[in-house]
Structures are given as C-alpha cells and as structure tokens.
N, C-alpha and C positions, 0 to 999 in steps of 0.2 A: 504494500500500500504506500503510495506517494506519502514522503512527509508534511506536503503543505494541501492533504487533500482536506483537513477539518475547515482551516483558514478559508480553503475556495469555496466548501459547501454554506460557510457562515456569511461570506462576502455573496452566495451567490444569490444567498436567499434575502439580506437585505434590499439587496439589487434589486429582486425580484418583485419587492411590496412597492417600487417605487414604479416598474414596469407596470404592473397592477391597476394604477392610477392612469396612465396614461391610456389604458385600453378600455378601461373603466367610461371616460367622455364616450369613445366611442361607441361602443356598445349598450350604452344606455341612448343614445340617439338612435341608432335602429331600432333599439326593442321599442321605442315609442312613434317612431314614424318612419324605420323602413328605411332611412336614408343612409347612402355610406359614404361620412364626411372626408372626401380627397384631400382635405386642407387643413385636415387633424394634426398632420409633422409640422407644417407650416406654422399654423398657432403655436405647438411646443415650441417652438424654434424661439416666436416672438415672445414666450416665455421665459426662455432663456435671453433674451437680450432685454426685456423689462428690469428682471432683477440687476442685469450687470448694470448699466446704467442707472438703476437707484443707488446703487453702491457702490460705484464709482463717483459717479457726478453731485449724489445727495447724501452719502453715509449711512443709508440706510441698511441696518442689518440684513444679511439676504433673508432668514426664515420670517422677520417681521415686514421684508418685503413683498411674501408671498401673500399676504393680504392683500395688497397694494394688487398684485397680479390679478390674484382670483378676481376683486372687482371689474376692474379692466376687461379680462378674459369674459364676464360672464355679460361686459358689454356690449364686447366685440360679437360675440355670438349672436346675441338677440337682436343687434342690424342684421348682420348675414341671414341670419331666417326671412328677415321681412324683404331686404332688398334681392337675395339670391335664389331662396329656397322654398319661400311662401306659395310661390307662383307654377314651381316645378312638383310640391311634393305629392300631389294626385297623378303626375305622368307617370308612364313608363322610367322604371329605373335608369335608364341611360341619361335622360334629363336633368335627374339630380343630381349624376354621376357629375355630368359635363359643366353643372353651374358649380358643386365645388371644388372641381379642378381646375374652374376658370381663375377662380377666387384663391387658389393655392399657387397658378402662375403669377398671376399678381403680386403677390405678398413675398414671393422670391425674388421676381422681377426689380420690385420696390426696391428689396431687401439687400439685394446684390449690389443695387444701386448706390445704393446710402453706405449700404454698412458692411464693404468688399466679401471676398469671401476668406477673411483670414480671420483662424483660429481666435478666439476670446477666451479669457478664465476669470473664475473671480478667487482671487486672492483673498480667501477663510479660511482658516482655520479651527477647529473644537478639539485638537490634540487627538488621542488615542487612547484605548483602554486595552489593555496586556492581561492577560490570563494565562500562563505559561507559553506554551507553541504559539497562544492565539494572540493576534493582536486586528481590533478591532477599529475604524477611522471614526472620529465620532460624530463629520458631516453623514456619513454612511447611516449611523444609529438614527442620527436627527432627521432623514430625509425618512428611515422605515417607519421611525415613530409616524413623521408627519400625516404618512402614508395610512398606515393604521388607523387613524382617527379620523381622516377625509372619508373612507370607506366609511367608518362605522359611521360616520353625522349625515352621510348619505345612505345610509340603510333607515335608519331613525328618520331622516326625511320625508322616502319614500312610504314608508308603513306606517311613522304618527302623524303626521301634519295632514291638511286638509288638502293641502297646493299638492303633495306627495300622492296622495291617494286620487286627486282628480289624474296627476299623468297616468296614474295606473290603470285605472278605468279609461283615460284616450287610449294608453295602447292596446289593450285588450279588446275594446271594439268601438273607434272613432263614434261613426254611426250611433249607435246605442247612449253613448255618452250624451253629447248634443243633444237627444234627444230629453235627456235627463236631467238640461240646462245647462249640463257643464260649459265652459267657457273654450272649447276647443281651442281656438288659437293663440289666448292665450296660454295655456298650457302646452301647447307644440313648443311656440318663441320659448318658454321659459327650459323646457326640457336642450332647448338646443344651446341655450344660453348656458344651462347648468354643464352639457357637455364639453362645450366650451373651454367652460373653467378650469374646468379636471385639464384638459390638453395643455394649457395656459402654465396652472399649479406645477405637473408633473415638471411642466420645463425649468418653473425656476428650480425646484428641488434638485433634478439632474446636472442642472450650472451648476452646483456648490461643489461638486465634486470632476465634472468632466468638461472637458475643452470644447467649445463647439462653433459653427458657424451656420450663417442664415439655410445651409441646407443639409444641417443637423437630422433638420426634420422627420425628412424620408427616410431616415435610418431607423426612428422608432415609430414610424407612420407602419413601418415593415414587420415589426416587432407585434406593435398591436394588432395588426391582423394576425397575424401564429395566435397569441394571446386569446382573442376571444374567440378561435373557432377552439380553441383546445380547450376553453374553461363554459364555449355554449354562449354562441352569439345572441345579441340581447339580453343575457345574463349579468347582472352586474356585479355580484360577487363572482360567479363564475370567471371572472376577469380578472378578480386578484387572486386567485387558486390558481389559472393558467400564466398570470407572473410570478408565481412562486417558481412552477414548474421551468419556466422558462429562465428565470434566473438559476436556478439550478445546476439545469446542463450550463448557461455560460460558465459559469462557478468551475463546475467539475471536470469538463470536456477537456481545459486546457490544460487541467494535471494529468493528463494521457497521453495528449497527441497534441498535433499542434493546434496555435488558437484557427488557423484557418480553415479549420475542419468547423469549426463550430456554428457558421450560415448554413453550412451542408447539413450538417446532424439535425439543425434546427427545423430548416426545412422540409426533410426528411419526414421526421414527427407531424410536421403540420401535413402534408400528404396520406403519411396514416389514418390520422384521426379522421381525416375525409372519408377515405373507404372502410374504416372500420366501424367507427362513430361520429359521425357529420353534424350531429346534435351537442356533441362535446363532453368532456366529462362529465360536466354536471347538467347538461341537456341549455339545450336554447328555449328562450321566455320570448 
C-alpha cells in the first residue's frame, strides 16, 4: 500500500464536498425545469474572480467574501432566467441548450477580454493541521466545512420553507402547481437564481486553494456533469454523494498510476453508470 495513500483519500474526499456544491446548482436546475445550464463553469469561473478581486482590491477575507459572491451569483442568475431562459424553457431542449451556451460564450469572450487568460491565486492562508502521516491544509477543511453546510441550509430550504416546497411542487408537475396558485415563475427565476449561486459559491471556495483563469470553468462544468449522473441527475444531494465519489478517485488514482490517467478513469465510471445505472446511485428526482 502507497504511503501517502491515507493523505490522498482524506484530501480527496474534502475535494470532493466542494465538487459536491458545484454540481449541486446544477442539478437542482434540471430537476426543476429541465434545463442544462452551458454557462454553469463560466459563472464558477466569475466566482473565482469575484472573490480575488475582493481580496485583493478591498481586503476582504475570501470565506467572508463568499457572501458577497453568493448575492451577486444569485443575481446574476435571476437576469439570465428572465433575459435568456424564460422564453426558451417550454422549447425543445436544444433551445435552452443554445441560449446558455450563448451566455457562456459571452462571459468568456468578456472575460478573456478584461481579464487575459493568465493564471490568478489568492494568497490565504489557514496553516495546517498534522496528525502523524497526515497533514491536513486548512483552506481545504474550511472550503468542506463550507460545503457541508450550503448542502445542508439547502436541504432545510427545500423541505421547511414555503419558497422550498412551492419549487418542489413546480418540479414535480408545472401544470398542476399553477393551477394550485403557485407563483410558477417566480419560482422557476428563483430556482435558477439559487442554482446560480451554488456555481458562483463553489468558485470562490475552489480560488482559496487553486490557480485558475476565466476558463477555469469548463474544467468543472466537466466534472459536474460525471457528478450528477453518478449521484442521479436532478438529485440534489445525490450531487454531493457523486462528489464525494468523484473526489475520491482524484484523491486515490494518483497514488497508483499517473495523475493523467485520472480524466480517463473518470470518464470511464461516468460511461458505466450510463449502461449500468443511468438513474444514478441514488436514482434521478
């Protein structure tokens, strides 16, 4: 057995809560209206360059910048619905496809523009915590805690709140709701808002520790898809159970063989689960 394989299964799994979050926006946007947001890595990205720029330019702590993000994120989203998505989300899925791809060329386009495509970091620190072999980073702990608790205040959301249980009654049967007074669109706009955020959130959490640039994005735009068909697309915990998983193998993969195996093996798995289980581990909502 590798000696640093405890170190990569503990790194892989914080990894993974953080993964979690990010697949998490998306998958709660399809389960509620079907739609599969192209422009999901793009928003991370401008997540990740929210926080740098607060804490660079204004001192803002990066985790208490993540507040700062989330609002932002969850405003960005709620225009995109009305000006992008509102109008396509009764078509044929290719329409929705193409309005937020269009919206994800854009925001690179911008992005590339302004703000080149050279590596960013933010210079934080929270030290480490050692426990013999093991030594733990403690942006790493602070980004699974964060993680951990976005999940859970969005489980409590959806199941106590009133705004929670109207999205869940849209997605379950549009139709039917409406009829039942619910406020459909606004609950579509606010689901896609909340999706939003998560995208937003995951990114500032992933700056505190990795380098990234405006087309960061598609790296974990990639990642979430594996993510939520392995944990059951429209699942929303099922999202952090398939980043667990999927942090995992990163974690572990690279005390075997080399790290470039590790998109293949990944992939690999998500091909599985399609022919074996297409519904996902914990089945799609």
């Amino acid at each position: 057995m590798p000696a640093n394989l405890l170190p990569s299964i503990v790194d892989g799994l914080l990894l993974g809560f953080v993964y979690g979050i990010v697949a998490l926006g998306l998958s709660l946007i399809w389960g509620v209206m079907h739609v599969i947001n192209l422009s999901h890595g793009a928003i991370t990205a401008l997540g990740m360059f929210a926080t740098y720029f607060l804490f660079t330019a204004l001192g803002v702590n990066p985790y208490l910048g993540v507040l700062a993000v989330a609002v932002l994120g969850f405003i960005l989203g709620y225009l995109m619905y009305h000006i992008a998505v509102r109008r396509v989300i009764s078509a044929p899925y290719l329409s929705s496809l193409l309005a937020t791809f269009s919206v994800n060329m854009i925001i690179i386009g911008v992005g590339t523009a302004l703000l080149t495509t050279s590596p960013h970091t933010i210079n934080y620190s929270l030290g480490s915590i050692s426990a013999g072999p093991l030594t733990v980073q403690g942006t790493r702990l602070m980004a699974a805690a964060a993680a951990i608790i976005i999940a859970g205040a969005l489980q409590l959301f959806l199941y106590r709140t009133q705004r929670g249980k109207e999205i869940r009654a849209v997605a379950n049967n549009r139709a039917a709701a409406e009829l039942m007074g619910i406020p459909t669109t606004a609950a579509l706009a606010f689901s896609f808002g909340l999706g939003t955020l998560m995208a937003a959130v995951s990114g500032a959490l992933i700056s505190t520790f990795f380098p990234f640039t405006i087309l960061t994005g598609d790296l974990y735009q990639s990642k979430a898809f594996v993510i939520c068909v392995l944990g059951g697309l429209g699942n929303p915990m099922g999202a952090l159970v398939g980043g667990l998983v999927l942090g995992l193998l990163e974690g572990v993969i690279p005390a075997f063989m080399p790290v470039s195996w590790v998109p293949v093996l990944e992939f690999g798995l998500f091909v599985l689960v399609l022919l074996v289980r297409p519904t996902g581990l914990l089945g799609a909502k």
